[in-house]
N, C-alpha and C positions, 0 to 999 in steps of 0.2 A: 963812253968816257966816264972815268970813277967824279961821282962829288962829291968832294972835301967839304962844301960848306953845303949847310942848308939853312933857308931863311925860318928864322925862329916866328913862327906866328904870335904877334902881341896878345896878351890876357885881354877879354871881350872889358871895356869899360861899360859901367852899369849908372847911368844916372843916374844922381840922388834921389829926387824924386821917386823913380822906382823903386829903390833900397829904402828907401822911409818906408814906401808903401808895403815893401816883403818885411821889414821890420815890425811892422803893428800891425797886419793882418793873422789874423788868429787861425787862418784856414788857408796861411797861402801852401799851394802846391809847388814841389822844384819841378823846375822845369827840365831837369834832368834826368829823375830817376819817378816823378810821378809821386813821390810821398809829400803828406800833404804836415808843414812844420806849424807850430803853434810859438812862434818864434815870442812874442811880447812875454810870455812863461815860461818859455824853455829852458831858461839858465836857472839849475836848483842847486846850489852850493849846500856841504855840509859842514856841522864844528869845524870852526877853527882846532888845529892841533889832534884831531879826531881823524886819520887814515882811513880808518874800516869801522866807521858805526855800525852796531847794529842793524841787520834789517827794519823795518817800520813797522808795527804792530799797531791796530788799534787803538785810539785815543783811552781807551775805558782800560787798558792795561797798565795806564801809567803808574797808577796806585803801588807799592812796594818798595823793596829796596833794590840797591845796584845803577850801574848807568844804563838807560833806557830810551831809545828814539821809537816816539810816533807821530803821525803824519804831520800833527799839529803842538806837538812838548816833545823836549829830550832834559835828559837830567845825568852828567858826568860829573861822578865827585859830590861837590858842592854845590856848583851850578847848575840852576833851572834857567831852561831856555822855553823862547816860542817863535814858530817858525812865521815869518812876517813878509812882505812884498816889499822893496827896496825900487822904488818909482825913477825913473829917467828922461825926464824928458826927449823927446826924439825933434831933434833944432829944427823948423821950418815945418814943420806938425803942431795938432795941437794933444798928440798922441805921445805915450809911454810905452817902454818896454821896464819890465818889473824883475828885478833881480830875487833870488825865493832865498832868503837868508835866514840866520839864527840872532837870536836878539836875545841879552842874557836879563832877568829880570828879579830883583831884590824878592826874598819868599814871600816876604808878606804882600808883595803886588803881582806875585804871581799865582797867591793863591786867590785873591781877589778876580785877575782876569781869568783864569781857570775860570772859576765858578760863572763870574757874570757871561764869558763865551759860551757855554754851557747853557747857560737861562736865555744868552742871544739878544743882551741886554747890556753889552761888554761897552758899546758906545757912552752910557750913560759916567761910566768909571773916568771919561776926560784924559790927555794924553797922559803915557806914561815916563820917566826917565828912566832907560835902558842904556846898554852896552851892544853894539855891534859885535858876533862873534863871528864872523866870517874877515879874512882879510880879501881886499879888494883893493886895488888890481892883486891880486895872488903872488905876485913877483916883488911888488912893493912896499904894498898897501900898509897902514898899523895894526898891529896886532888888536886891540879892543877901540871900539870907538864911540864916545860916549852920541848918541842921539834920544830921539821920542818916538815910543811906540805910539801909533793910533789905532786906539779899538775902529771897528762898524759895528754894521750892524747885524743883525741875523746872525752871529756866531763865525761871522767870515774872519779868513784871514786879518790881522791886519799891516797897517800902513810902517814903515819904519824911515824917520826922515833924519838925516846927520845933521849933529850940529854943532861939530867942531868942526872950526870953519880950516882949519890945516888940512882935512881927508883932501885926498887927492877928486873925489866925488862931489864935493859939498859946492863948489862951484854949480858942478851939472845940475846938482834937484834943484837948487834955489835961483841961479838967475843964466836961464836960456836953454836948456839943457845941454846936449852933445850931438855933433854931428854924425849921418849915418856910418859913415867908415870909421872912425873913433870909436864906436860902439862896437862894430866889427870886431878893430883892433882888442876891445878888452874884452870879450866875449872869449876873442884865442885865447888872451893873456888868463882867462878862467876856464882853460880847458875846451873849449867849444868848438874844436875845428870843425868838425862833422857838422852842425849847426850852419857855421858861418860855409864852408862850400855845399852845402843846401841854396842857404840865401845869394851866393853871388853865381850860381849856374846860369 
C-alpha cells in the first residue's frame, strides 16, 4: 500500500544548559561531523558598508596610503579602525561569547593606541570613545554606534562595550546578558549558519 503521509520526525531539542556549554567552550567538537568549533570567537564581522575588504596583511604593513585591512587596523577613506572583541554575556553562565568587530577611532587616539598596543602598554591609555563599525543584528542594527574601546594588556585585542543605551545589544552586555538560542538566532541573523548547525547537532 502507497503512503501518502509520513510522520515528520521533530528537531532533537537541546537543553540550555548544553547550548551554554557548546556556546563557551573553545574546543567544543560537533557531534556530527567531528570538527572541533571555537564557538565564543567564531563570529568575525567585517566594515560596515565594506563587501569585499581586502585580504589581511600584516599589522607592520599598515603604514601608507589607500584602504588597508590587517588583522588588527583597517583604514577606508578617512576612517581608522581597530578590530576589538564585542563581549555577550551567555544568561545563566558566568561566561561570554565575543563578537570580533570594527570600532572606528578619532586619529589622534588611534595613533596613541597603535603605538601603546605596539609597546603592550595600551591598558595604561584608559578607555577610549569610539564608534561601532559593524551593524548588529545585520538586518537591523544602526549603522555606527557610539561605545568605549578598552585597551589590555599585552598588546591584546581589546574590549568594545555600547553605550548608547537604544542598540538593540546594550541591554545584553550591561544587565544579564542573552539567552542561549537568542544568541543562536543573531549569530544566523550575522551570517553564521554553518556555526550555529555545528552547535545544535
Amino acid at each position: 500500500m502507497l503512503k501518502l503521509f509520513r510522520r515528520i520526525k521533530p528537531a532533537r531539542q537541546i537543553p540550555e544548559a548544553e547550548l551554554a556549554r557548546r556556546l563557551t567552550a573553545p574546543g567544543y567538537r560537533c557531534a556530527c561531523c567531528n570538527e572541533v568549533v571555537d564557538a565564543p570567537h567564531a563570529v568575525r564581522l567585517r566594515p560596515f558598508g565594506w563587501p569585499n575588504p581586502p585580504a589581511a596583511l600584516p599589522d607592520a604593513d599598515f603604514d601608507g596610503a589607500g584602504d588597508i585591512v590587517t588583522e588588527r587596523y583597517a583604514r577606508r577613506g578617512r576612517d581608522l579602525l581597530v578590530r576589538a572583541h564585542l563581549p555577550i554575556p551567555v544568561r545563566g553562565t558566568e561566561d561570554h561569547v565575543f563578537l570580533s568587530v570594527w570600532a572606528n577611532l578619532s586619529t589622534g587616539d588611534f595613533a596613541r593606541f597603535r603605538s601603546a598596543q605596539g609597546r603592550g602598554d595600551a591598558e595604561r591609555l584608559g578607555d577610549l570613545s569610539g564608534w561601532l563599525y559593524c551593524r548588529i543584528p545585520a538586518s537591523s542594527g544602526p549603522v555606527l554606534t557610539k561605545g568605549l574601546i578598552v585597551p589590555v594588556a599585552g598588546g591584546g585585542i581589546p574590549v568594545y562595550w555600547i553605550t548608547d543605551e537604544k542598540h538593540p545589544l546594550h541591554a545584553a552586555q550591561h544587565d544579564g546578558g542573552m539567552a542561549p538560542e537568542d544568541i543562536l538566532a543573531l549569530f544566523l541573523d550575522l551570517g553564521e549558519a554553518e556555526l550555529v548547525q555545528h552547535l545544535k547537532a
